[in-house]
N, CA, C and O of each residue as an XYZ file, in Angstrom:
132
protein
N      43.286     -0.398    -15.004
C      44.097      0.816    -14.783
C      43.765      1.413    -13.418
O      42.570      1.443    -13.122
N      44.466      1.792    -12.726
C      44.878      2.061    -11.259
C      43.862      3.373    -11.106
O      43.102      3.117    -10.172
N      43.654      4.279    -11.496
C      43.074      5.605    -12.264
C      41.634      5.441    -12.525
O      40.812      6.258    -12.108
N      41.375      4.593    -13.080
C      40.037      4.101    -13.333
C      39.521      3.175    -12.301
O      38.300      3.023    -12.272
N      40.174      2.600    -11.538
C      39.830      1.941    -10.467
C      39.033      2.680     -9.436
O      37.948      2.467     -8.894
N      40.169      3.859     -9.327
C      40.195      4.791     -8.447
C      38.766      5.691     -8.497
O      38.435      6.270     -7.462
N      37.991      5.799     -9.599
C      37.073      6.788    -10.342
C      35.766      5.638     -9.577
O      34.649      6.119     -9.385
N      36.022      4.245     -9.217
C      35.043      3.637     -9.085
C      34.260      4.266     -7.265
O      34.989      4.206     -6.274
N      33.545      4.527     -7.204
C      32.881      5.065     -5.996
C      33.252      3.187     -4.937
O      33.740      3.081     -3.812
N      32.884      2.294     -5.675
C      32.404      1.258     -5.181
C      33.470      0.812     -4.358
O      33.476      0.567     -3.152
N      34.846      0.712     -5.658
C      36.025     -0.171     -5.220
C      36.373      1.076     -4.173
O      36.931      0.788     -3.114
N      36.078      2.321     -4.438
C      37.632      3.509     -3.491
C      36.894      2.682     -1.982
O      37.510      2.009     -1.156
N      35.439      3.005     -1.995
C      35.202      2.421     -0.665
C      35.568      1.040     -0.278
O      36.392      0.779      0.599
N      35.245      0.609     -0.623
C      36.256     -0.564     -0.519
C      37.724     -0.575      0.107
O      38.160     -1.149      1.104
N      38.410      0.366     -0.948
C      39.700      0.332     -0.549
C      39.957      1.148      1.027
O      40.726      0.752      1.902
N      39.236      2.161      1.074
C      39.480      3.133      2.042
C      39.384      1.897      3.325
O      40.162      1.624      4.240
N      37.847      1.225      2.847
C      37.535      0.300      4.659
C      38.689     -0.426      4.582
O      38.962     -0.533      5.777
N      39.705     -1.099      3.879
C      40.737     -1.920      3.761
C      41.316     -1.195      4.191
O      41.806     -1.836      5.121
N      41.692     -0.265      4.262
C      42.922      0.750      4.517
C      42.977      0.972      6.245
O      43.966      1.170      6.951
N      41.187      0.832      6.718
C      41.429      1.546      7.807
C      41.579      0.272      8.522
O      42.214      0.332      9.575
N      41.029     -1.091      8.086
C      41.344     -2.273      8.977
C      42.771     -2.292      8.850
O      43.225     -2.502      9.975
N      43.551     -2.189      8.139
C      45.041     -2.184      8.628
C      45.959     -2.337      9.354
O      46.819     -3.216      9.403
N      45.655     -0.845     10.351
C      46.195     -0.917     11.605
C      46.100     -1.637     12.425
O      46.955     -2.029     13.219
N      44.774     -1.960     12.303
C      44.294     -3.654     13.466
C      44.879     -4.465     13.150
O      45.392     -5.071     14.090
N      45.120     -4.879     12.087
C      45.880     -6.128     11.460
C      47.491     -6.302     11.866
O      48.185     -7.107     12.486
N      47.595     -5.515     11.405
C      49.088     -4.941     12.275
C      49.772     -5.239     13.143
O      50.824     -5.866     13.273
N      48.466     -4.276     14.315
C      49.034     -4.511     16.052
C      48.461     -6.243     16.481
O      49.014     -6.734     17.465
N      47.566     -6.966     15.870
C      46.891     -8.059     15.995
C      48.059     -8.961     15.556
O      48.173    -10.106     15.992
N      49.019     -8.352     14.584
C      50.263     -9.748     14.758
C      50.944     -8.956     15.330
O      51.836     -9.727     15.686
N      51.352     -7.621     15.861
C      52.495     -7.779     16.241
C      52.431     -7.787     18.101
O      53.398     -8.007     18.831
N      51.237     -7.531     18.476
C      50.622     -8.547     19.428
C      50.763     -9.965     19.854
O      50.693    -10.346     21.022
N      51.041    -10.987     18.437
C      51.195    -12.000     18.935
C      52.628    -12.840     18.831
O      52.842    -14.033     19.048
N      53.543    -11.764     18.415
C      54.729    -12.230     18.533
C      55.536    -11.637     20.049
O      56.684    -11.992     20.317
């Protein structure tokens, strides 16, 4: 459950550092088109 995921200290961090590599990911393809 999405909710309970969310409650996890472990995964949010997780998610947050995913969140902030993102933008790199992003401009890193749209860089290479």
């Amino acid at each position: 459950h999405p909710a309970a995921a969310l409650r996890n200290p472990r995964w949010r961090e997780a998610f947050v550092q995913d969140m902030e590599k993102l933008p790199r990911l992003i401009q890193g393809l749209r860089d290479k088109h």
